[in-house]
C-alpha positions in Angstrom: 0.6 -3.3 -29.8 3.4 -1.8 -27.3 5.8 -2.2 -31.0 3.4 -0.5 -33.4 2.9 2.9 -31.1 6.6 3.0 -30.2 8.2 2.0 -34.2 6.8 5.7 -34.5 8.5 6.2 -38.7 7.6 2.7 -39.7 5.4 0.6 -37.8 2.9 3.5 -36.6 3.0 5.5 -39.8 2.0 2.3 -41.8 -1.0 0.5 -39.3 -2.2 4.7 -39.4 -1.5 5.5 -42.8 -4.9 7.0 -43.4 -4.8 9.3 -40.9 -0.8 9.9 -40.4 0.2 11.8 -43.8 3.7 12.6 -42.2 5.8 10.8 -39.0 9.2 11.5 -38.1 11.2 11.1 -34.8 13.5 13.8 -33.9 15.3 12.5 -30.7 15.2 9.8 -28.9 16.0 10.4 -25.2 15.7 6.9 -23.8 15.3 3.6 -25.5 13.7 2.3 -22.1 14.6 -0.8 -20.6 16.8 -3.8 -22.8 14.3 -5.9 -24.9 11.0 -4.0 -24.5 10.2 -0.3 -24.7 9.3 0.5 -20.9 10.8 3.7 -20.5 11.2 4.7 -24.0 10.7 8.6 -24.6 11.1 10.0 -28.1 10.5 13.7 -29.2 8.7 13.2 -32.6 6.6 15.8 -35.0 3.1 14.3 -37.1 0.7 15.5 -39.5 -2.2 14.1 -39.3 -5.4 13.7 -42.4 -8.3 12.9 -42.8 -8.1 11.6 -46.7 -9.7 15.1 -48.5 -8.1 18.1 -50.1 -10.7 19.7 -48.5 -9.6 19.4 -44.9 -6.4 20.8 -43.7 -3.8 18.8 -41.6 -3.2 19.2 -37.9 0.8 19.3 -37.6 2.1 18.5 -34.3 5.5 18.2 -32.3 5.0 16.2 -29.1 6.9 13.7 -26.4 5.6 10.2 -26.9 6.4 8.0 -23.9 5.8 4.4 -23.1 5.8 3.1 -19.6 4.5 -0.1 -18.1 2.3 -0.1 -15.2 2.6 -2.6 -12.0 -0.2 -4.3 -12.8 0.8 -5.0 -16.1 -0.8 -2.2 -18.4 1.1 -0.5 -20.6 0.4 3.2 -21.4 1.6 5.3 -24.0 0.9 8.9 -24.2 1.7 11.9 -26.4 2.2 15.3 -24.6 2.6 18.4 -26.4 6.2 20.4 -27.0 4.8 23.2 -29.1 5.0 25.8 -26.5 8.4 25.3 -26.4 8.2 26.4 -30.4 7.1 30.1 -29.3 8.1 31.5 -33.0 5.8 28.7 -34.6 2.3 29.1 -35.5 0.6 26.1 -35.3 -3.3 25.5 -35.4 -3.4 22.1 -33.4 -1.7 21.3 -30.3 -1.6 17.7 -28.9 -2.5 17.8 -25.7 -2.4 14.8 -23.2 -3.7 12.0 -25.5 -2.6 8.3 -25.9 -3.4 4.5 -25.2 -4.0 2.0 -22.7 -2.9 -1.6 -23.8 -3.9 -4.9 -21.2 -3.0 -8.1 -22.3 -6.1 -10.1 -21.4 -5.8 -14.4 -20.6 -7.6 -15.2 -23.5 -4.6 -13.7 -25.8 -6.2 -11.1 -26.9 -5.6 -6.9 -26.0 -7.9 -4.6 -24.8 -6.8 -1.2 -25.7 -8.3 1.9 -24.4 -7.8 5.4 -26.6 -7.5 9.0 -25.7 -7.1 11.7 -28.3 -7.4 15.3 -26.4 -6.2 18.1 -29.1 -6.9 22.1 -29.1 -7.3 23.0 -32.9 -8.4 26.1 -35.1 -10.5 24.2 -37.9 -11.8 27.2 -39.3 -10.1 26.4 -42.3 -12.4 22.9 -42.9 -14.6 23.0 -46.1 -18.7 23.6 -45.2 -19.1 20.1 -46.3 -16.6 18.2 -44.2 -17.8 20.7 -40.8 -20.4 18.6 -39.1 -17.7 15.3 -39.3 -14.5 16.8 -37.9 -16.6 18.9 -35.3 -18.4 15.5 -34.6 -14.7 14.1 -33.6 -15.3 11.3 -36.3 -12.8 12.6 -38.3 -9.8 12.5 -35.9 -11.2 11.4 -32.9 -10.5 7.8 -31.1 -12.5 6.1 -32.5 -10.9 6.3 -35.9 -7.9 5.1 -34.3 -9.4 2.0 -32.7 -11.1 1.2 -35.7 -8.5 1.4 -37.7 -6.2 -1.0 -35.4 -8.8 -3.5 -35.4 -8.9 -3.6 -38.9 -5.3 -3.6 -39.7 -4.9 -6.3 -37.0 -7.3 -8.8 -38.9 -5.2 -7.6 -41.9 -2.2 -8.8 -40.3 -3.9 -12.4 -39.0 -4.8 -12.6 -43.0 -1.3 -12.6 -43.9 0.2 -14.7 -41.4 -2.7 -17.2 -41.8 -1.1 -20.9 -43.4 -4.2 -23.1 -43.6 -6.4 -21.7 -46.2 -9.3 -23.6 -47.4 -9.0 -24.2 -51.3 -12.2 -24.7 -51.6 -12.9 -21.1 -54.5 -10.1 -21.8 -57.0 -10.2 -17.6 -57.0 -8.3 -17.8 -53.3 -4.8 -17.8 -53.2 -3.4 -20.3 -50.7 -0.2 -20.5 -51.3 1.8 -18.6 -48.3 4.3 -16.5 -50.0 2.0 -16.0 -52.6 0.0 -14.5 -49.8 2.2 -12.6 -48.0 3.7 -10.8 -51.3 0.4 -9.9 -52.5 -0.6 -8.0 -49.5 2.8 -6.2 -49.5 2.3 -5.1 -52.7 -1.2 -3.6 -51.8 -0.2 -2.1 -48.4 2.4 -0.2 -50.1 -0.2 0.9 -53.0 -2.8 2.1 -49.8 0.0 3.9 -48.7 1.0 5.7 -51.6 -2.6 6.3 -52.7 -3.1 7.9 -48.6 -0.2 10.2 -49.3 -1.1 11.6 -52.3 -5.5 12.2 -51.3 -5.2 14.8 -48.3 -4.2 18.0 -48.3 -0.5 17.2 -46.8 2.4 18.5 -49.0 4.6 16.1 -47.3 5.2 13.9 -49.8 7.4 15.9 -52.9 4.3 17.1 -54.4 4.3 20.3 -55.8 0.8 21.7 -56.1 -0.4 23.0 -59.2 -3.7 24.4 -58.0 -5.7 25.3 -55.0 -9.2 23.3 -54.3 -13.0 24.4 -53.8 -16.0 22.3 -53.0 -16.6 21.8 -56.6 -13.0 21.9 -57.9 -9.7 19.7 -58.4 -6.9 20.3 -56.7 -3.8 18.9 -58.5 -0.4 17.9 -57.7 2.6 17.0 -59.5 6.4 15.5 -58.6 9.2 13.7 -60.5 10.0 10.1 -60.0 13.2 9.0 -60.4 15.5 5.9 -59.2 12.5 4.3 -57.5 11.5 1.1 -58.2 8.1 0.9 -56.7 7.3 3.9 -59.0 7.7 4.1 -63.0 10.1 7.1 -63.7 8.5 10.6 -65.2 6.1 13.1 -64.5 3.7 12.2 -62.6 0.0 14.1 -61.7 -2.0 13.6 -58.7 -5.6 14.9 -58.7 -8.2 14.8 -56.4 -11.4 16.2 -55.7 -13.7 15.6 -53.0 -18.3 15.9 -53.3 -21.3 15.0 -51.0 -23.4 12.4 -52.4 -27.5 11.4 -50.8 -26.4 8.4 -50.7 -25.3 6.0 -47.6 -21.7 5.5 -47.4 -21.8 1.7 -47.6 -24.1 1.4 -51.0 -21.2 3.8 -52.4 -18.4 1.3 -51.1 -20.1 -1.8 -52.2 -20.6 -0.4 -56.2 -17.2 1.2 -56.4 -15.6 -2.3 -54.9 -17.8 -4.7 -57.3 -15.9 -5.4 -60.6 -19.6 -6.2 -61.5 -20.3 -2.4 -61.9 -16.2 -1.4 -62.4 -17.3 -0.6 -66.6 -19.8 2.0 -65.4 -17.2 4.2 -64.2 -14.0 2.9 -64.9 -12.0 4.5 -67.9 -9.1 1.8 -67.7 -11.9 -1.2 -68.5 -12.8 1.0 -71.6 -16.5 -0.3 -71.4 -15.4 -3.8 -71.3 -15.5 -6.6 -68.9 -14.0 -7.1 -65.3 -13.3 -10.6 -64.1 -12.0 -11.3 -60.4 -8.2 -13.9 -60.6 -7.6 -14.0 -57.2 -8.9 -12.3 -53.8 -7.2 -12.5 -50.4 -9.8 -12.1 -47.7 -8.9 -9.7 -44.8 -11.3 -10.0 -41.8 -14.6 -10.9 -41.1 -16.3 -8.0 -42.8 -16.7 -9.2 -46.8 -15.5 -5.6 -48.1 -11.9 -6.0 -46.4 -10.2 -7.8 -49.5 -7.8 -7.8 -51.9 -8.7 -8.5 -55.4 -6.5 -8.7 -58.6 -8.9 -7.8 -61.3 -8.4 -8.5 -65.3 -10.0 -6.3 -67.7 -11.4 -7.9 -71.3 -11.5 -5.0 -73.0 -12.4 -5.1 -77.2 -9.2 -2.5 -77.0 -6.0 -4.4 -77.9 -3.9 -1.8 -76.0 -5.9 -2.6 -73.0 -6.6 -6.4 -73.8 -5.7 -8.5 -70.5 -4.9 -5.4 -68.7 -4.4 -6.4 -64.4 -5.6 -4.5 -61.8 -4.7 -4.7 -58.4 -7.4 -3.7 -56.0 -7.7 -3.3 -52.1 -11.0 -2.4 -50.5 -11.2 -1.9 -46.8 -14.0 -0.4 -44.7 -15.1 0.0 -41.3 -17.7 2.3 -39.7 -15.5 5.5 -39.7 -15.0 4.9 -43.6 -13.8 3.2 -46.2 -11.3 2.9 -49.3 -10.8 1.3 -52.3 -7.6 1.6 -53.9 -6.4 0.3 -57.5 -3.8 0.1 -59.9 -2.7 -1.3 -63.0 -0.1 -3.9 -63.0 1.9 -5.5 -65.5 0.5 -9.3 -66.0 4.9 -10.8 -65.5 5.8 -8.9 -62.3 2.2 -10.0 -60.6 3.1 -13.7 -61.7 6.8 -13.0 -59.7 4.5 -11.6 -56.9 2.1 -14.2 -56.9 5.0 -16.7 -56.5 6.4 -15.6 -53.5 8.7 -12.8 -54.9 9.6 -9.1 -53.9 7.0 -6.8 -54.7 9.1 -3.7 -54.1 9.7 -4.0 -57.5 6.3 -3.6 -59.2 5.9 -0.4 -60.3 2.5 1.3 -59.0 0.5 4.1 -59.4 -2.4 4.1 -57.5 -6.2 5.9 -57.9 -9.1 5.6 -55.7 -11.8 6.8 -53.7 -12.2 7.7 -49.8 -15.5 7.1 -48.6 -16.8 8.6 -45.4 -20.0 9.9 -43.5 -21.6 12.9 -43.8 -22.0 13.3 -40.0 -22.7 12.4 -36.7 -25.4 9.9 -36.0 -29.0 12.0 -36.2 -30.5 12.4 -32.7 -27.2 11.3 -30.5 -28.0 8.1 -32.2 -25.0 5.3 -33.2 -21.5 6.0 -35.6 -23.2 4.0 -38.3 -26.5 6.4 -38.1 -24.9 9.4 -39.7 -25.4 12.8 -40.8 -28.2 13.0 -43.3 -27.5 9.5 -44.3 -25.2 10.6 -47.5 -21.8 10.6 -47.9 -18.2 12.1 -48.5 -16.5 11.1 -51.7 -12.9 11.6 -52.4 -11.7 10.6 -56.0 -8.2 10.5 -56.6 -6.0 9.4 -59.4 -2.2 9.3 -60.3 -1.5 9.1 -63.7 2.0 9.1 -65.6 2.0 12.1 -67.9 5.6 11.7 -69.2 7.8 9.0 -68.8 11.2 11.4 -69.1 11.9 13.1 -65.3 13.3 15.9 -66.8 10.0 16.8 -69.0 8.6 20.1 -69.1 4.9 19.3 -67.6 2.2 20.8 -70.3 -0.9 22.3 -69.5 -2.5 20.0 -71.7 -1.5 17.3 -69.2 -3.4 19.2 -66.8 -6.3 19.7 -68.7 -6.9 15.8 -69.4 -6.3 14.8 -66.3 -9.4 17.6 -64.5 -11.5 16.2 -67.2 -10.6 12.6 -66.3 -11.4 13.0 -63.0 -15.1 15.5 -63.5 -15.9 12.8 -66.1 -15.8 9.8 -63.4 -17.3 12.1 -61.0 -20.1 12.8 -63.3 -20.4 8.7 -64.1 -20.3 7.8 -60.2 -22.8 10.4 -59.2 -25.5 9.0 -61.9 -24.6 5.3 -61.9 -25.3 5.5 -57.9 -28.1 7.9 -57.7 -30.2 6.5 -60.3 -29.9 3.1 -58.4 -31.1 4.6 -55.1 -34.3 5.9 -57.0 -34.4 2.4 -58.2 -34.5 1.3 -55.1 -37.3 3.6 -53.4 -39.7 2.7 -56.5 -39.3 -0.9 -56.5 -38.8 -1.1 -52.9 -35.7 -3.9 -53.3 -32.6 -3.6 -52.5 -29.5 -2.5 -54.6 -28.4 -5.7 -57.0 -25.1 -5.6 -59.1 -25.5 -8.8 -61.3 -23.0 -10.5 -62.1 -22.2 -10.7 -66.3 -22.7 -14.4 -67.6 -20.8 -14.9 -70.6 -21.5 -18.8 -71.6 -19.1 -18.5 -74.6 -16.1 -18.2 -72.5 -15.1 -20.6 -70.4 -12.2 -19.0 -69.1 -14.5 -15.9 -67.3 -17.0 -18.7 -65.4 -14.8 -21.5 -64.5 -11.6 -20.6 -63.9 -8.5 -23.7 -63.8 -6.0 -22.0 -61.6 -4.3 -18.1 -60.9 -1.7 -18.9 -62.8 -3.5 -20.6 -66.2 -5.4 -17.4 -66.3 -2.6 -15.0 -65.7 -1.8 -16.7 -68.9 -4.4 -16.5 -70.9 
C-alpha cells in the first residue's frame, strides 16, 4: 500500500487512473530510510478527473510525505505548495489530505482516507453539480473504492489455481497475467482521453456543452501500443432516468452489444475467454468475437474490461487483431498490440435522497460518458479533414441516440410488466462453435 502512494508517476497514477489524468514528481528531497519509504518527501504536481468533458480538472502542486508511526501505522499525507506559486492561478488547492495504512494480523490493511481541498467549481456543468458538490466525485470515498477494487484486480492476476471448470476461463498463468496487462493499459488510455485534461498530446478541436461533443485529435508516431496516424478522440457526456447499474449491466452484456454497437454491424457477439476480477460479477475482462454477415468485419476481436463499484463504473473496449491476442494469450508482451480504446463512464446522478446511502443516489438516473478513439488516417503527417470530424460527431450522436432508446424502452418494460430487466442470450443450434466452445485457442482459429 505504503509502495503504491509513494511510486507517485507509476504505481499511483496507474491503481488511480480514473481520477489522476496527470502525475509527475518534481523533486525528491529524501528517499526516507534504506529499503522502505519512511521518511520519503517528494514535491509533485497532479491533475485530477472525474471521467467527463463536462467537469474541469483540479491541478495541484503539493509535498507528499510518508512517515511511519511507533505503533506501526504508516501515514502519508499531501500538503499544499501553491502559495508558494503566488503568480499562479489555480482553482484547487490541496490542503492537508492523505492516508492512514495499519497492517492488521489477519494480513490484511485497513486504510483510512482524508481528502480536504478548497476549489472554485463554478465551472462544473448543471448536470454533474449535485455529484461533485456531494464530494462523490472526488471525495474519499472514490479513492477507497477504487483501491479495493484494483486490489482484487491485482489478487486476480497473481492468482495460479484457477478452476477449469467454464472452458471460456483462461487458466493458464501467463496467459493470465498478459491479458490483464493488455487491458490495464487500454483503461488507461481510454481514462486519458474521456475527461477534460489536455495532458495527454491532445489538441482540441472543439469546446463541449451539455448536449454537444467535444473532440480531440493527436498524431501517433513510433509507438507500439498505438497504430501510427491521426487519431480522433470524442466524447460527450448526457443524464439518463435510469439507475446506473441497469446501464452498466446492458452496455457490459455482449448479449445486447448489436443494439448499439457499430463495430458488430448488427451481427452476433460471442464471449472466448473472460478473466474474473473480484467478487462483484461486473469486474471482468472479456475478449469478445463479433460474427458479423460483413466480411471486412467477419471474426473481428474485441477486447473488453468492465469494472464497477458504487462510485461508478466503466466499460472499456477495443478491437484487436485475432494473431497478436493469440501471442498475448500465450504468455507474450502485450506492449505490442496496438489499441485504441472507446467506452463509456457510468456514474450517479447524486447524493443518496434524504441523507440516505452512496448507492441511493440522486434521482435514481445516471451520468453517461461515451467516448471513442477512432483512426482517421493511418499517415502522421496527414492533413486532418473536416469530414473526419463530421463522421466521427455523428458516430458518436448516433450510439447516443441507440443507448438512450435501447435502455429506456426496457425500463418501461419493466414498470408494465413488473419483471426485471432480461438480456437473453442468442441460441444459435446451427453452430456449434457459438454454444459449445473446444478451447480459446480452437476458436481464436475459427
Amino acid at each position: 500500500m505504503t509502495y503504491i502512494a509513494t511510486d507517485f508517476q507509476n504505481q499511483w497514477s496507474t491503481v488511480f487512473c480514473g481520477i489522476v489524468s496527470r502525475a509527475l514528481t518534481l523533486e525528491v528531497l529524501s528517499t526516507g530510510v534504506a529499503g522502505n519509504y519512511n521518511g520519503a518527501l517528494q514535491v509533485m504536481s497532479a491533475e485530477f478527473q472525474v471521467p467527463s468533458p463536462l467537469v474541469p480538472t483540479r491541478e495541484n502542486y503539493f509535498v507528499r510525505y510518508c512517515k511511519q508511526q511507533p505503533d506501526g501505522i504508516w501515514a502519508v499525507v499531501d500538503v499544499s505548495l501553491d502559495n508558494l506559486r503566488p503568480s499562479s492561478i489555480s482553482r484547487s488547492r490541496r490542503r492537508p489530505s492523505g492516508c492512514l495504512i495499519q497492517e492488521l494480523p489477519n494480513g490484511y490493511s485497513k486504510v483510512t482516507w482524508i481528502e480536504h481541498v478548497e476549489v472554485d467549481d463554478r465551472a462544473v456543468h448543471s448536470i454533474y453539480r449535485p455529484l461533485v458538490n456531494s464530494g462523490l466525485a472526488f471525495g474519499a470515498k472514490r479513492w477507497v473504492v477504487t483501491l479495493d477494487r484494483q486490489c482484487e484486480r491485482l489478487a486476480s492476476s497473481m492468482a495460479n489455481n484457477i478452476p477449469a471448470g467454464d472452458l471460456c476461463v483462461i487458466t493458464s498463468p501467463e496467459g493470465r497475467k498478459s491479458m490483464l496487462k493488455l487491458a490495464e493499459r487500454m483503461v488507461i488510455s481510454y481514462c486519458a482521453g474521456v475527461g477534460a485534461s489536455t495532458a495527454h498530446a491532445w489538441t482540441t478541436l472543439s469546446a463541449t456543452g451539455c448536449d454537444d461533443v467535444r473532440v480531440m485529435t493527436r498524431k501517433s508516431t513510433d509507438d507500439p501500443g498505438r497504430p501510427p496516424g491521426i487519431v480522433l478522440s470524442a466524447a460527450t457526456s448526457f443524464w439518463l432516468p435510469v439507475p446506473p447499474k441497469k446501464v452498466f449491466d446492458f452496455l457490459r452484456d455482449e448479449n445486447s452489444r448489436n443494439e448499439w454497437d457499430i463495430l458488430s454491424n448488427g451481427g452476433l457477439v460471442q464471449e472466448l475467454a473472460h478473466i474474473a476480477n473480484g467478487r462483484d460479477p461486473g469486474n471482468c475482462v472479456s475478449l469478445l468475437r463479433v460474427n458479423s454477415a460483413n466480411s471486412s468485419q467477419s471474426n473481428m476481436l474485441i477486447l473488453q474490461e468492465s469494472c464497477t463499484d458504487c462510485t461508478g463504473s466503466y466499460v472499456v473496449y477495443a478491437p484487436v487483431d485475432i494473431v497478436a491476442m493469440n501471442v498475448v494469450l500465450s504468455g507474450g508482451d502485450p506492449d505490442y498490440v496496438a489499441l485504441l480504446p472507446s467506452g463509456f463512464a457510468i456514474l450517479p446522478d447524486g447524493p443518496g435522497l434524504n441523507g440516505g446511502p452512496i448507492l441511493d443516489v440522486g434521482s435514481g438516473g445516471s451520468l453517461l460518458t461515451v467516448a471513442f478513439q477512432i483512426l482517421v488516417d493511418s499517415a502522421p503527417t496527414a492533413k486532418l479533414s473536416l469530414g473526419s470530424v463530421a463522421t466521427v460527431n455523428s458516430l458518436i450522436k448516433c450510439t447516443v441516440e441507440k443507448i438512450k432508446v435501447a435502455v429506456i424502452l426496457r425500463t418501461k418494460v419493466e414498470k408494465v410488466t413488473g419483471s426485471e430487466w432480461c438480456l437473453f442470450p442468442f441460441q444459435n443450434k446451427g453452430n456449434k462453435s457459438m454454444n459449445a466452445p473446444r478451447s480459446i485457442t480452437s476458436m481464436l482459429e475459427l
